[in-house]
N, C-alpha and C positions, 0 to 999 in steps of 0.2 A: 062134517069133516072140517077142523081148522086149519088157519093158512098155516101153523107153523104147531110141530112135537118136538119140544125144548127137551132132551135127553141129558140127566145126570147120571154118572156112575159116583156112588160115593162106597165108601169104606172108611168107618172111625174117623169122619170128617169135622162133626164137633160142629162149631160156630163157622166155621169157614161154607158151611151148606148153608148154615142161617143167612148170610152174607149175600151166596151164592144167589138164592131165592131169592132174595129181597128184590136184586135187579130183575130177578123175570119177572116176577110181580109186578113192578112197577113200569112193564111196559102195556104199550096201546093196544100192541096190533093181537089178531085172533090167534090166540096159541093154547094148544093143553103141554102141561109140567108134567114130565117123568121122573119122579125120584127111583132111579134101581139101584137098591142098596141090598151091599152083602153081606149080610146080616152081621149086622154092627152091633159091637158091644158098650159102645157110648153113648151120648144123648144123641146120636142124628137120628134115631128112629126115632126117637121121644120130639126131636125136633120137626121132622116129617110127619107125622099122627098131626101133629098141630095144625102144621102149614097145611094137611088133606080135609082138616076139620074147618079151618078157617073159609078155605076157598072149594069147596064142593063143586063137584065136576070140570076143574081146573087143573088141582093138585092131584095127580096121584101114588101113592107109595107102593113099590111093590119090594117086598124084603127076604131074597132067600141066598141060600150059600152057591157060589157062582166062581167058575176059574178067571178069574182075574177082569179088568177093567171093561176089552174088547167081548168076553162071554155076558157081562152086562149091556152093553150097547147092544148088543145083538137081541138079545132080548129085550130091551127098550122099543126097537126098530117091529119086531113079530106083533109087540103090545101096544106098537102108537096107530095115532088114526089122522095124523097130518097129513097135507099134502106136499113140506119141505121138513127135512128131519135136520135137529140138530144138535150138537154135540158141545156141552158145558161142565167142563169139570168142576169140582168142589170147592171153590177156594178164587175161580175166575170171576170176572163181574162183566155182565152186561153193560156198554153203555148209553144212558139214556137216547132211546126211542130206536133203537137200534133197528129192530124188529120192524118197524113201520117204514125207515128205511130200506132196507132191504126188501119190503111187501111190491112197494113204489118199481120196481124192477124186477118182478120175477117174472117169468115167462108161466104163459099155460101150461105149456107141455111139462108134465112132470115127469121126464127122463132125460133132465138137466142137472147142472152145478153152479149156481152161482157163488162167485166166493169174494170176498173183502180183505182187510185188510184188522191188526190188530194191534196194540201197544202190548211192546214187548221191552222190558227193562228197561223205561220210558224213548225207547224209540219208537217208531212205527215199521210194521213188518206185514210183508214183505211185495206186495206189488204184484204184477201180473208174471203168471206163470206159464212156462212150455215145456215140451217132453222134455227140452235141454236141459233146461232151468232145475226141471225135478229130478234128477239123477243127484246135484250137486245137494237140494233143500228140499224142505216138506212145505206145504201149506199149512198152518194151523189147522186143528180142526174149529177150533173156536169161533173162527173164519169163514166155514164155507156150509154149504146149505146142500143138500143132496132130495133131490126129485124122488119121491115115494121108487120110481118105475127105476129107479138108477139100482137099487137095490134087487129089485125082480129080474133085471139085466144081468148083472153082474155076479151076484149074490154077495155074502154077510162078508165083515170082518175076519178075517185070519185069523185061526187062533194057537197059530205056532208062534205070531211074534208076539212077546209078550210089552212091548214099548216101541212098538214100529209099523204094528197093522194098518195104523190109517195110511201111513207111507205108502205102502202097498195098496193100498185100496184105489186111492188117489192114482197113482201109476196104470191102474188097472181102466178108470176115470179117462185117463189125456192121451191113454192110446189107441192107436187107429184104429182100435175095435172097441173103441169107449164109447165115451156121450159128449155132448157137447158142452163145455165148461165155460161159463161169462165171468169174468174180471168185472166189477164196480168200485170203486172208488171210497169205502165207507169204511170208516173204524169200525169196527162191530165190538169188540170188546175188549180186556182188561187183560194179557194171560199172565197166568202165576206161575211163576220161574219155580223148578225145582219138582211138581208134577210128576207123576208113574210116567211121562213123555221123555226127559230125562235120563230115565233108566237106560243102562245098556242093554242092547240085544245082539248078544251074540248070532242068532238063529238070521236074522235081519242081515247082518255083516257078511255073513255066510252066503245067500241067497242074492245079494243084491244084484248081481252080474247078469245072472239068468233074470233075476227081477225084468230088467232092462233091456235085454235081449228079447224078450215074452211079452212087457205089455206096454214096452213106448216105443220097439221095433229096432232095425239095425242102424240105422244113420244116428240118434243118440248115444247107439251101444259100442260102435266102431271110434265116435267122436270119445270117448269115456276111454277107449283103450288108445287111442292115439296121445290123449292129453297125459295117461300114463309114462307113455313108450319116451314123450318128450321130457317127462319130471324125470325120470329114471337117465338120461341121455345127460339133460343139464345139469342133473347131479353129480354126477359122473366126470364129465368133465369140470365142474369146480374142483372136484377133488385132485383131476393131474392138473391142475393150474394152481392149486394149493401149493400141492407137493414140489414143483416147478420152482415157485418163487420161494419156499422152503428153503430149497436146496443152493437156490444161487443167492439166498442170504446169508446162508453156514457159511458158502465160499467166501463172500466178500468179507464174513466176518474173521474167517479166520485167516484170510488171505495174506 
């Protein structure tokens, strides 16, 4: 069993896998590559045949037609054999020794979270998270490492949101009926702006309420509609304070 199942979903990803790979490869620590690809018509499966040839019992490719990004990670998750699973898109980079940091800090118990930090359009993002916190943001997933048992707890990816599953999943993670999630201090990786993360989800937008109500409980969920009730109030009022000084400018003006 390796310490770490480095999970790709690709789709027509081209040289940006080639990319992708290179930084896994080029780490220390004990890990097996999952390339799950949906059955591509570009070179990434010609690119992936290589990378499984090259590094034997490392690399491996599995290549079929799949509903979308999260329907391959799930199947990535059924087919790995790590004891921390983790999630690298196409096009993201590892960076160096990444994986041996985060080894340095994992807990035994595999029905944990450990999660870092990542460069995002060269800033760094985003620091330690609470049920608070995640209502407003996500974690990367690039970021964070999920315990073999976190999965058998909780069960797979959503595959209603088609650009917001890990959100949910995550939520599902920091709430009181989760697991326990450690914050460390580490870059982990590179992310690529523009990502199927990116995408809207309606279905996600819809849902979020109850999201939040259901898996980070009511003091988030009351805090979320309070912080509403106040945007909606001081808006409101800027507009009769608008209108106000509006009106005693007309006067003066045409006074």
């Amino acid at each position: 069993m390796p310490t770490f199942s480095i999970i790709t979903a690709n789709l027509n990803s081209g040289e940006k896998l080639a990319a992708t790979a290179a930084s896994v490869l080029a780490q220390s620590a004990d890990f097996e590559y999952l390339i799950m690809d949906g059955a591509s018509t570009d070179r990434s499966i010609e690119i992936a045949k290589q990378l499984a040839h090259d590094h034997p019992g490392k690399v491996r490719l599995i290549s079929e037609q799949d509903h979308g990004a999260y329907d391959a990670m799930n199947r990535g998750i059924s087919a790995s054999r790590g004891r921390y699973l983790y999630f690298l898109g196409a096009g993201d980079v590892l960076l160096a020794e990444a994986l041996a940091n985060i080894a340095a800090v994992l807990p035994a118990d595999e029905n944990r979270v450990v999660y870092g930090d990542v460069q995002w359009s060269g800033k760094r993002y985003d620091g330690p998270f609470s049920r608070w916190k995640l209502i407003k943001g996500n974690i990367c997933h690039q970021a964070i490492f999920y315990g073999r048992g976190v999965f058998e707890r909780l069960g797979l990816y959503s595959l209603r949101y088609r650009a917001r599953a890990d959100w949910e999943f995550n939520m599902r993670c920091f709430g009181p009926r989760g697991v326990h999630c450690q914050y460390t201090p580490v870059v982990i990786a590179v992310f690529e702006e523009g990502g199927f993360s990116s995408l809207g989800d309606s279905a996600f937008t819809q849902d979020k309420d109850v999201m939040i109500r259901t898996h980070l409980g009511l003091g988030p969920y009351l805090d979320l509609k309070w912080s509403r009730f106040g945007l909606r109030v001081r808006s409101k009022l800027s507009r009769m304070f608008r209108a106000v000084f509006q009106q005693k400018y007309e006067v003066q003006r045409h006074g």
